[in-house]
Residue, then its C-alpha position, 0 to 999 in steps of 0.5 A: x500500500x505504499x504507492x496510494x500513500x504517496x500517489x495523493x500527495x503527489x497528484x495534489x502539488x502536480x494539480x495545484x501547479x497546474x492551476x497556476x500554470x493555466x492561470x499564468x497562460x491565459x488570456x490576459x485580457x482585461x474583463x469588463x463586468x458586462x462581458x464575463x460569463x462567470x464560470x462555477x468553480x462550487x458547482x459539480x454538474x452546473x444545470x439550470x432550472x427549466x426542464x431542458x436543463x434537468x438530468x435523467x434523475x430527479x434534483x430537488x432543489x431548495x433555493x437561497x429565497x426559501x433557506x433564508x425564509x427558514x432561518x437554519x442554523x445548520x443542514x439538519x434544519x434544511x434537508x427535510x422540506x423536499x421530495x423523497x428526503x428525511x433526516x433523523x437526530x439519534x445516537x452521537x446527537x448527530x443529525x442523519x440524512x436519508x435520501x429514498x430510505x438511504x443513509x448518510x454513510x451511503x450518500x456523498x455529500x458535495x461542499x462547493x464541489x469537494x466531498x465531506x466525510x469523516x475517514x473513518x466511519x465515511x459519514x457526515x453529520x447535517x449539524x457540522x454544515x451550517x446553513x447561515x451562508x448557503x446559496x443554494x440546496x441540491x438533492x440528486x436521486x437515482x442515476x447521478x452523474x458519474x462526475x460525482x465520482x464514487x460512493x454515491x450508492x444512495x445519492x447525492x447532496x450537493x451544498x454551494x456558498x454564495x457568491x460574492x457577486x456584488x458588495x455586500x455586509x450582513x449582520x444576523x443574530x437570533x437568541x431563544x430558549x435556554x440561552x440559545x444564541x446565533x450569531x452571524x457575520x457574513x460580507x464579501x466584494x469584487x474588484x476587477x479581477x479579484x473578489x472575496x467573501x467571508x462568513x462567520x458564524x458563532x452558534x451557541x446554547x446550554x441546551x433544548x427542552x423536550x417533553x417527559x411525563x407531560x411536562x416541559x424538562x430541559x434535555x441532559x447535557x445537550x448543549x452546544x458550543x459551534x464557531x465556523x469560518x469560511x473564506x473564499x478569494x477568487x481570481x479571475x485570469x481571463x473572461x471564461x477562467x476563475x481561480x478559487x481559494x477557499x478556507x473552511x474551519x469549524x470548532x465545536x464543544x457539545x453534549x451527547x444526550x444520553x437514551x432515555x429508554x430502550x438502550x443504555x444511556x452513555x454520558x458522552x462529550x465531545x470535549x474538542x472537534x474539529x475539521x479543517x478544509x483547504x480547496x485550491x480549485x479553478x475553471x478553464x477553457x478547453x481547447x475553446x469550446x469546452x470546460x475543465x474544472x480542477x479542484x483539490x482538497x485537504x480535510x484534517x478531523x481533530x474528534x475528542x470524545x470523552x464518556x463520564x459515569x455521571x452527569x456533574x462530568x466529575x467521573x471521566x472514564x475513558x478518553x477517545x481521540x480520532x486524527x483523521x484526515x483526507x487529501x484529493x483532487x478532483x479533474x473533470x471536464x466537458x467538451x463537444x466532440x462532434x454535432x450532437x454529443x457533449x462528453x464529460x469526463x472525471x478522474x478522482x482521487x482521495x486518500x484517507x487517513x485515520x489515527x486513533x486512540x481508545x483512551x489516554x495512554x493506548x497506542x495509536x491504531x492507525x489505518x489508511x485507503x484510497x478510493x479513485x474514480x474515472x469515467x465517462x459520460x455523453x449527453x447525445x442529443x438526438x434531435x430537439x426533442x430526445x437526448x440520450x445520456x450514457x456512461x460508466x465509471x471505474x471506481x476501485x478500493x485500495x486497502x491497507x491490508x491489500x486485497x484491493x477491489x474495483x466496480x463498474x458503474x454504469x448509467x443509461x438515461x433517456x430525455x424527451x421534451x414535447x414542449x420546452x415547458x413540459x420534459x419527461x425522464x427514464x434513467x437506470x443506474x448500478x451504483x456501488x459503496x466501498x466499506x468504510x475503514x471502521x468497516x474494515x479495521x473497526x473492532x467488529x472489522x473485517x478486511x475481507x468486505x466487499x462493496x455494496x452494490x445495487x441497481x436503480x430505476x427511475x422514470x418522471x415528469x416535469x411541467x412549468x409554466x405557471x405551476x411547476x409540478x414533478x414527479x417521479x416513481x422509482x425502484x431500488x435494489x440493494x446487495x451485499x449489504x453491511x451488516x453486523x452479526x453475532x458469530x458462535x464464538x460470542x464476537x460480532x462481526x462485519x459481513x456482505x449479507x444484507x439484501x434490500x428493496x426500496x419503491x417508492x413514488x413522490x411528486x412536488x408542485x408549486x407556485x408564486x402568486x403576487x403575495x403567496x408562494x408555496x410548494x407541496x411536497x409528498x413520499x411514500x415509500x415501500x422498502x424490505x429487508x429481504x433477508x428478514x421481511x421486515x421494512x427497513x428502519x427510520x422509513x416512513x412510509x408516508x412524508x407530506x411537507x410544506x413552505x408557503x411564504x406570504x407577503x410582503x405587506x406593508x414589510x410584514x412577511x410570514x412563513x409557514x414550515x410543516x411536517x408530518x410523517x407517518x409511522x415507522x419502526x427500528x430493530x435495536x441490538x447488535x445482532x440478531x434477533x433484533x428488538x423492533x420498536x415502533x416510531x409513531x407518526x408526527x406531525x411539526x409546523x413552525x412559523x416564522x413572522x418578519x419585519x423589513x425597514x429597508x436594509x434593516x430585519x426583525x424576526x420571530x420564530x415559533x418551532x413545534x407550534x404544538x408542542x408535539x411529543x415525538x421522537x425520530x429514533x427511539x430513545x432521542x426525543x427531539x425539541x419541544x417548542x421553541x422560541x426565537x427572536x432575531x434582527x439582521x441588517x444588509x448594509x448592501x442586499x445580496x442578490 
């Protein structure tokens, strides 16, 4: 394994000197701001709003209007008000996505166009993006586009900043129960050829309430204490290249609620996280008529988690440190061939590194892989009517213990638009997950593990003229599943046993009147255990969500956020026979009431309005309700 040790770090420095070099060659022509098409170094699969624009899979996208309108303060607070989307807080207070009955360990979540994950488990949690500065919100279901690169089994969640395409300074803070505290600072220019923006965010709060016994008690050691930072610098070389900088760093301290029932409560604390992002990256013609986007990246993860007997956090018991970090890049690119075809193309590669210590005095356990990915992606346009998208990707797995394996992952999808506001889709996909290091090296480990496979199926609509309506119906099937298992000899164990089948059906309609803009969103899901029988766990069959925006009048705007979802259920224990636990059915309606004075923003936020009892995972009741009054003040509005 010593070549995909170096070969990272190698390529990172070759690709970072290539940025330059294409830098220093281009054009050097001055820009006028009238004339420049601005490239999007953020974005993987730039794609536009109108159905012609839309790929052989179903995006759901939130936009900034709708975000703002919510007033999140991380991902976890967003990713629920779409199609086909779900996202559960549980174990480690981590907010956990699930993209059609998917979860977050087999989904690859995008952050201005690099891959967010932590090494070892290969999994992210919504509560460490916060939302204060995002632009825009998409979720790519099905067949996603092989520029991904690997591991996007369940999906895609694409998050991209804004942009500091004018002069801006903003100023938001909010406060609530328990004293909760938001503070954010946000503000960015453009000179010439230069532009910059920057965010901080301080988030803050000794903790949230939740209902036990029919009254209202504050939740044991859930606080939390966030400080993010991100920067960004762009420099813009020639009319159609851009250079971008970026430095992203988050710090945390918070609480891990312990169960309150069914499972063992365990008295932990995240005494120090941290990770740390550095992006070089930048957008370059390719001879002429085509686009080449070079990105590379370096992820540090310092985790210091500490378990105590009781909750004064007197009687430590052990001390768990995690050094993990990941270096990669990232070369892809579109180019017309000839008439009719446009070839895209990606070549990934990261490498990981975990170092770990179970508690102080322990010797370090250290581990490592690389994951690369190449492929090739034609979008054939057939006529004015029929496009056909075609391609493969080469993904392969490179162990520490040897043993290496590599996927074949095709896609194939069919587009055809009648009309320009009216445009149908039908896309297949088989798609792979490598297993994560914890999988691999982790004390339930095994080096043997193969990748989980499946294949998916996907066939929709959409229309937009003055509704905007989607649907899409779709089917999943999913082999050599992960799963956990009690061997004769009393040691658990990692094995490619799990079989399952996920179907389900979601549509999504929406429209702005005058004073009135709403969107409708529902899902039902079918999904089974094919070894077992049993549907799978934290999957409602039935999820209806809403956004509807009102105003302004006279400066008074009111937003009104809701949720229901039906019943599901969890199998609990380490192995079989599993102990099923049902999750009934809820129902969360938020309400958010401003006031505009020009550049100048009061606000109030009322969450869970009614108070509702209810629980995602068993054992972690969630927030009962909430309040929070805030101002914010644009001293330039960012458009």
């Amino acid at each position: 394994m010593e070549q995909p040790k170096k070969f990272p770090i190698f390529l990172y420095l070759i690709l970072s000197i290539s940025i330059v070099a294409l830098a220093v060659g281009t054009d050097e022509k001055e820009v006028k701001p009238e004339q420049k098409q601005k490239p999007i170094i953020e974005e993987v699969v730039v794609t536009g709003k109108a159905p012609a624009q839309q790929p052989i899979s179903r995006v759901s996208r939130i936009p900034r209007a709708t975000i703002e309108a919510l007033t999140p303060a991380h991902m976890g607070e967003v990713v629920n008000y779409t199609t086909g989307v779900y996202a559960t807080d549980g174990n480690k207070n981590e907010s956990r996505l699930m993209i059609r009955g998917l979860g977050s360990s087999r989904i690859t979540l995008m952050l201005d166009g690099i891959p967010v994950y932590e090494p070892y488990f290969n999994s992210f949690d919504l509560k460490s993006i916060s939302a204060t500065n995002v632009d825009s919100v998409k979720v790519i279901k099905g067949a996603s586009s092989i520029l991904y690169g690997a591991n996007t089994l369940g999906g895609v969640l694409n998050v991209v900043t804004r942009r500091p395409d004018q002069p801006y300074l903003s100023l938001n803070s909010s406060f609530g129960d328990n004293q909760t505290m938001l503070i954010n600072a946000s503000g960015g220019a453009a000179f010439k050829r230069f532009a910059a923006q920057v965010d901080a965010v301080l988030d803050r709060s000794d903790g949230y309430d939740i209902r036990s016994d029919g009254q209202r008690v504050l939740r044991r050691n859930s606080d939390h204490d966030r400080f993010n930072l991100n920067g960004k610098v762009y420099f813009s070389p020639s009319q159609n290249s851009e250079i971008m900088a970026q430095v992203m760093f988050n710090q945390s301290e918070f609480g891990l609620p312990a169960a309150t029932e069914y499972l063992k409560p365990r008295i932990w604390r995240f005494t120090d996280w941290q990770r740390l992002q550095l992006n070089l990256g930048g957008t370059f013609p390719l001879l002429q008529q085509g686009v080449l986007r070079v990105r590379t990246y370096y992820v540090r993860h310092f985790n210091v988690l500490d378990q105590y007997g009781d909750f004064d956090f007197t009687q430590r018991q052990w001390e768990s440190k995690y050094k993990n970090h990941s270096l990669g890049a990232i070369v892809s690119g579109e180019y017309p061939l000839f008439r009719g075809h446009n070839l895209k193309f990606n070549l990934t590669y990261n490498d990981n590194f975990v170092r770990q210590q179970e508690d102080i005095g322990d010797p370090w356990e250290e581990f490592n892989r690389g994951v690369l990915s190449i492929g090739l992606e034609d979008h054939i346009r057939l006529n004015d009517r029929w496009t056909v998208v075609a391609g493969v990707s080469l993904d392969a797995l490179y162990k520490d213990s040897g043993g290496n394996e590599s996927r074949l992952n095709p896609i194939l999808g069919l587009r055809f638009m009648p009309r320009e506001w009216m445009a149908f889709h039908a896309g297949f996909a088989h798609k792979s997950r490598f297993p994560s290091m914890k999988s691999l090296y982790g004390s339930s480990g095994n080096p043997d593990l193969q990748s989980e496979y499946g294949n998916s199926i996907e066939a929709g609509f959409t229309l937009e003229r003055k509704w905007r309506i989607e649907a899409a119906v779709f089917f999943h099937r999913i082999q050599d599943m992960i799963q956990s298992y009690r061997g004769l000899d009393g040691y658990r164990t990692d094995m490619n046993v799990g079989r399952a089948e996920l179907a389900g059906i979601e549509a999504a309609i929406s429209r702005r009147f005058h004073k009135v803009g709403f969107v409708l969103n529902y899902t039902w899901m079918h999904s089974e255990d094919r070894d077992t029988g049993m549907p799978l766990d934290y999957i409602p069959a039935s999820q209806f969500n809403t956004v509807v925006i009102v105003g302004p009048f006279s400066g008074f705007s009111l937003t009104v956020w809701a949720l229901a979802a039906s019943s599901s259920q969890a199998s609990l224990g380490k192995a079989p026979p599993f102990q099923v636990i049902d999750i009934p059915a809820y129902t969360t309606v938020n309400l958010r009431l401003e006031k505009r004075i020009k550049g100048f923003l009061l606000y109030l936020i009322g969450e869970n309005l009614f108070d509702a009892d209810y629980f995602t995972e068993p054992g972690f009741p969630m927030r009962a309700r909430g309040v929070r009054f805030g101002a914010q003040v644009d001293l330039r509005r960012y458009k």
